[in-house]
N, C-alpha and C positions, 0 to 999 in steps of 0.2 A: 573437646578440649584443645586448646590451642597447644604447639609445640609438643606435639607426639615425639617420642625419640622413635627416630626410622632405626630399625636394625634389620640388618644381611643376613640370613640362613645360608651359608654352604652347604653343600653335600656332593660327591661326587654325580651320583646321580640317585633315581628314585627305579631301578631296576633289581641291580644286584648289591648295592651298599646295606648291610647290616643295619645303620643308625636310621634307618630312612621314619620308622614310626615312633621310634623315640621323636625325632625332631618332629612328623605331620603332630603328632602329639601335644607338643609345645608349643608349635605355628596356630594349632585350633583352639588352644587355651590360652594363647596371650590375650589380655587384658585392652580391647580396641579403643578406648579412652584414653591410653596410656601411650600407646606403640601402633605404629605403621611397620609391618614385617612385609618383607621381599624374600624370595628363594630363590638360591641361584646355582644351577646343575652344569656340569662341567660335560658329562654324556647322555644322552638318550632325550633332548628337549621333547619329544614326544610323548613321552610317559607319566610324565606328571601329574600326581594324582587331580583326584580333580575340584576336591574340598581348597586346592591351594588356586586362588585367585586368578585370572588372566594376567588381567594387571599389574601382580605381583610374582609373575615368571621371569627371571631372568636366564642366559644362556653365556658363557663362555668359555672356548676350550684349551684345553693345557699345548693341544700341541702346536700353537702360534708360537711356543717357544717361550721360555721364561721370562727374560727382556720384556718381552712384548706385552706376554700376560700382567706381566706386573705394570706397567703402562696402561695399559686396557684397563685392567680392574681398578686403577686409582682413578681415571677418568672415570669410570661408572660409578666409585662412591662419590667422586662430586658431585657428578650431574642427578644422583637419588639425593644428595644430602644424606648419606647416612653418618648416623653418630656410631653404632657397635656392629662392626662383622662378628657374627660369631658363627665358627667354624665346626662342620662334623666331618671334619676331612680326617680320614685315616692315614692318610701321608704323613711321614715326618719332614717334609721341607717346608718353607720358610718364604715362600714366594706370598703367599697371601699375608704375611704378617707386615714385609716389605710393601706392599701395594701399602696397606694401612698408614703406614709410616711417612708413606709418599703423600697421601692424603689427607691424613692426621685424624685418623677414625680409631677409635679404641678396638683392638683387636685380641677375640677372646677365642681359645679353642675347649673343647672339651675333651679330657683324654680318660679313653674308654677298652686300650686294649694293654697289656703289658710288655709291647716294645720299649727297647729305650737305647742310644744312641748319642753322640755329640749332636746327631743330627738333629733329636729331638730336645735337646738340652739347648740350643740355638734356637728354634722354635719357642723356648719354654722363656725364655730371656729377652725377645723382641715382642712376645705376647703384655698385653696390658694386665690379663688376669687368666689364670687357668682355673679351671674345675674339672676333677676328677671324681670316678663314680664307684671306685674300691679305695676303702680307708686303708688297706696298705699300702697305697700307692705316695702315703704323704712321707712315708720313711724311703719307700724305695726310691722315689724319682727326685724329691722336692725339697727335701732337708738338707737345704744349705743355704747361705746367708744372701742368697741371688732369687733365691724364691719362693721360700717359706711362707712370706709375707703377700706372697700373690697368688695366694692359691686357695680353692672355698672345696670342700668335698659335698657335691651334688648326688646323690643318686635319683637312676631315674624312676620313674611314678607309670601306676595303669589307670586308666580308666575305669572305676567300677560299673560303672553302666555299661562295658564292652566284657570287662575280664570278673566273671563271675561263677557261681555254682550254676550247674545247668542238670536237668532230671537225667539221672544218673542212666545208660543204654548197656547193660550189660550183654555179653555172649553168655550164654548158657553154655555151664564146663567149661569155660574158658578164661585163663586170666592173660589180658589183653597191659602191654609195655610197650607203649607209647613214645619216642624219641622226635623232636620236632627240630628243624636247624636245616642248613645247607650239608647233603651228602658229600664229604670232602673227607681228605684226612685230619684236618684239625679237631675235626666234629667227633670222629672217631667210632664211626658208628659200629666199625668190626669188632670191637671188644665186647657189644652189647651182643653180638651175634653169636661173640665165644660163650659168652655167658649163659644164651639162650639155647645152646648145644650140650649144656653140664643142668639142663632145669628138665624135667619134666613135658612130657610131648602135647599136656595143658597150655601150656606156655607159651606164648605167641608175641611177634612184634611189629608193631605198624610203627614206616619208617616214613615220614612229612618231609619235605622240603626238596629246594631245587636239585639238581644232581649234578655231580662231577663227571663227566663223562668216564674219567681215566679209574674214579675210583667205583663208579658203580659196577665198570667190569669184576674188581677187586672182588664187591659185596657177592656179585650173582658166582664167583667162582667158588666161595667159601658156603655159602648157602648149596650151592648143586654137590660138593664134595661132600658135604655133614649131612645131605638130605634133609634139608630146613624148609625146602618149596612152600610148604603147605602150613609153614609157622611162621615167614616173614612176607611181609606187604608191603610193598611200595607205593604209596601213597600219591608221591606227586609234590606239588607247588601247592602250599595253602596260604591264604589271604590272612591277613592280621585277625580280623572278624572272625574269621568261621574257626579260628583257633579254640576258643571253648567250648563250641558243637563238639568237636574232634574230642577235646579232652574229656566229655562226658560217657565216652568208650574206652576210657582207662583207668584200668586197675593201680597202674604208677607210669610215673612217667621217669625218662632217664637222660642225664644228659654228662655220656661220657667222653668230651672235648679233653684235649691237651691244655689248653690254652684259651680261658677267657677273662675277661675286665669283672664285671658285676653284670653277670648272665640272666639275662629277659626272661628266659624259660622256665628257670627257678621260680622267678615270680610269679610268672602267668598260671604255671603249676599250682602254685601256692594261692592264687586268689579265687581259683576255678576249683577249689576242693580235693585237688589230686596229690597223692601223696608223692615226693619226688625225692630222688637219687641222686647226684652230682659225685661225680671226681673231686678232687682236690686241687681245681684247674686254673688257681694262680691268687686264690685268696677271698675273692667273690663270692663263694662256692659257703665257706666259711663263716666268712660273716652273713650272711642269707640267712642262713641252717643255724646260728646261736641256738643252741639250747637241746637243738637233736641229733648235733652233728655224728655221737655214735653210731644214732642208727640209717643215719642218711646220706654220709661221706664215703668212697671206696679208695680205695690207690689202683691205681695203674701196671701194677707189675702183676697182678695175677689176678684173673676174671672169680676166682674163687668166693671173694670178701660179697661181690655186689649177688653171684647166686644166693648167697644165706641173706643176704638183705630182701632180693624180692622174695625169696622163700619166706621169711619172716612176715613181710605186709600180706603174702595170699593166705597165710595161715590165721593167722591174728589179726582179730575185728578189733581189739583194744589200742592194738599200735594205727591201725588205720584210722581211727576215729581222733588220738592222739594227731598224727600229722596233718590232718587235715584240721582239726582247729587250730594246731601252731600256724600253719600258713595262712588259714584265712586273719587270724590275729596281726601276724606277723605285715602282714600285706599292708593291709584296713590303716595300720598305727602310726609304719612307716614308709608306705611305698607308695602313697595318692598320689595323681598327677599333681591335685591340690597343689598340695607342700612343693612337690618338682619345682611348677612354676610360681610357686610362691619366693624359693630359693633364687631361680633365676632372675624375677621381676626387683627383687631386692639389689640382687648384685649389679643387673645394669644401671638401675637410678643410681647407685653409688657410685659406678666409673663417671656416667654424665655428671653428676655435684662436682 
């Protein structure tokens, strides 16, 4: 097909950025009749996965200084021809909107966490179009007569052929709580660990993901004082992929954050048959869970609410059979990468007309 619209993927980088599988996600399922996609990493040009193109790597760093970068990056969407940047940048500045402008490249970001600032309100006003991936986010950020009108609520999509039911690997006597995400404080993983100190010495937690240096001291000092050694597991760094293996050795999964957009983990939970937990961690959480939120939402001020909740799914086959057809329902109807990129291939032909 002639006249593909080229579009830009940002991302900070493909290391430690959160969005990083959401966007490989959408980069392997755009439509190649349609779209010429480039990616372009600000940190670690080494790491890039490697489903993304030679030819369609790009590199450039922030710290040439703003100025510069924004020069830089308007000379690179000339020289590709792109028609749409669209951004997974978690900053709220305004340097890549400006390149755009400088260019004349329709420039889109997506916003996925619940900061909000003049800083990102100046972003959200030189953007050509936003989409956001928590429906609350249209009253909190967007509802005002500047940008109502440019905003598409997206959420994001799994792959079923990746995020599935897998032959269930129980421990014998053991019910196994599952937490997958970066060990930090945002993630919150010590609450799960108070909770895991008022359960039963059945009760056990495998804890996934990269570590905070400063906060895994925190974890290993509260496990050695409550003498948890031999009921918490640190897991490590797992790959997008082998996340449903993982999930097929939990009993529930939990994801007690402060603070998220519309939480991946919820989903990947929910499509892999595992029954899941959430916080009340900014709205996301909420709309997920329609329909179980009683029995699957905690608050945060006292670890009490989420022990009677796992206590509830270890005792009861009826509630567990319940959450795992709402999630795999829930998933299948509205969470396909499908739809994602069906959403998104819509919206850029429309900035291009």
């Amino acid at each position: 097909m002639a006249n593909k619209i080229n579009i830009l993927f940002t991302i900070p980088n493909f290391k430690t950025a959160g969005s990083q599988f959401v966007l490989l996600g959408l980069y392997n399922a755009l439509d190649r009749e349609l779209f010429q996609p480039y990616v372009l990493v600000e940190k670690f040009p080494e790491v890039f996965p490697k489903d993304i193109k030679e030819n369609e790597r790009l590199h450039l760093t922030e710290d040439i200084g703003s100025r510069s970068y924004i020069a830089k990056l308007s000379q690179l969407l000339k020289s590709k021809k792109i028609d749409i940047l669209h951004s997974w940048d978690y900053k709220s500045n305004s340097i890549e909107a400006l390149a755009c402008r400088k260019a004349g490249v329709s420039y889109v970001y997506t916003k996925k966490n619940n900061a909000w600032s003049k800083r990102w309100f100046i972003k959200s006003i030189l953007a050509s179009h936003v989409a956001y991936n928590n429906p609350e986010m249209r009253a909190r950020f967007f509802d005002n007569i500047w940008l109502r009108k440019k905003v598409t609520f997206i959420p994001h999509g799994l792959n079923p052929s990746v995020f599935k039911p897998q032959e269930r690997r129980a421990e014998k006597n053991k019910i196994t709580i599952g937490c997958i995400g970066v060990l930090g404080p945002n993630k919150n993983q010590l609450f799960l660990l108070k909770a895991l100190s008022q359960l039963p010495s059945n009760f056990q937690v495998f804890l996934y993901g990269k570590e905070d240096d400063v906060y895994r001291t925190e974890l290993d000092a509260y496990v050695s004082k409550n003498k948890l050694s031999e009921r918490v597991f640190f897991k490590g760094y797992i790959a997008n992929h082998q996340i449903p293996d993982a999930m097929a050795t939990f009993d529930a999964a939990v994801l007690p954050s402060l603070q998220e957009g519309l939480p991946l983990s919820i989903m990947e939970a929910m499509a892999c048959g595992v029954p899941i937990l959430s916080s009340d961690s900014g709205g996301g959480a909420r709309y997920l869970l329609e329909g179980v939120n009683k029995e699957c939402i905690f608050k945060l001020d006292d670890p009490s609410q989420l022990v009677q909740q796992l206590t509830n799914i270890a005792t009861n086959t009826g509630l567990q059979e319940q959450l795992k057809t709402f999630g795999l329902k829930r998933v299948r109807a509205d969470f396909s990468i499908e739809k994602e990129v069906g959403s998104y291939t819509r919206l850029y032909q429309k900035l291009i007309s």
